[in-house]
C-alpha positions in Angstrom: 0.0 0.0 0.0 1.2 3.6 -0.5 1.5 6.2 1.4 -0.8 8.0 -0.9 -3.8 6.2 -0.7 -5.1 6.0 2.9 -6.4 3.1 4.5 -9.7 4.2 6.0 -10.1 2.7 9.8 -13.8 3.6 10.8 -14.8 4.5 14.4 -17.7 4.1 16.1 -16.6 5.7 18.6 -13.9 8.6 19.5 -11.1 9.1 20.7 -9.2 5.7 20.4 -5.9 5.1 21.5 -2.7 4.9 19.0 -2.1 1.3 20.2 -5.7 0.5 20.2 -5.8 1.9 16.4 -3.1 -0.4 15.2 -4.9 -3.7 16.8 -8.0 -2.6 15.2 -6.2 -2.0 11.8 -4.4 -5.9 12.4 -0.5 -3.7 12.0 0.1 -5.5 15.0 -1.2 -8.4 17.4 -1.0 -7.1 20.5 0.0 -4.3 22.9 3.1 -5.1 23.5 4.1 -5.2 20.0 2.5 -1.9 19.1 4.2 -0.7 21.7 7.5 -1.9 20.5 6.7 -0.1 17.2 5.9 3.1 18.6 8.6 3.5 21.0 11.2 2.5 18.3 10.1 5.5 16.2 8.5 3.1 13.4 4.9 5.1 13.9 3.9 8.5 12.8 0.8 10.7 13.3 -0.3 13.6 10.9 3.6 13.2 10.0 5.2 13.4 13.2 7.1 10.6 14.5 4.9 9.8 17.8 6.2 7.9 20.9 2.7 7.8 23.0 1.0 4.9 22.6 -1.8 6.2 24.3 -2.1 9.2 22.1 -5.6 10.1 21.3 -6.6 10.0 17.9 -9.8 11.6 16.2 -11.8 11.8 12.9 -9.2 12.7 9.9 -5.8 11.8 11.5 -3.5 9.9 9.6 -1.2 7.2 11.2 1.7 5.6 9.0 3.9 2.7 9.8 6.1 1.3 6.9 4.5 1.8 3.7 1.0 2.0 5.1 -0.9 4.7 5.6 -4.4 4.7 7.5 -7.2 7.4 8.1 -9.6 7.8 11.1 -13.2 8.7 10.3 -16.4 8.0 12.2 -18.9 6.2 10.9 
């Protein structure tokens, strides 16, 4: 996938957590290995390399790991 062409992850309900986001979106299998992602610097939000993995996200962000690119948007 490119970093072009968002993945769209649809919410329910808002905010959700980074880690939460990337179990929803199957990137990783658990906590503890979203955790290792984002505290290694292999996660960014809206652009900026983020190192919360409780960080809030809400309708339009954009998360990106490797080639991947996903959107939040409520549904």
């Amino acid at each position: 996938m490119s970093l072009n062409q968002p993945i769209i992850i649809s919410l329910t309900v808002q905010p959700i957590g980074l880690g939460q986001l990337l179990k929803l979106a199957n990137v990783v299998q658990n906590g503890h290995e979203a955790k290792l992602h984002i505290l290694n610097g292999e996660v960014r939000v809206n652009g900026v390399v983020e190192t919360r993995r409780g960080r809030k996200l809400v309708q339009g962000d954009q998360v990106a790991i490797g080639d991947s690119l996903y959107q939040v948007a409520c549904s």
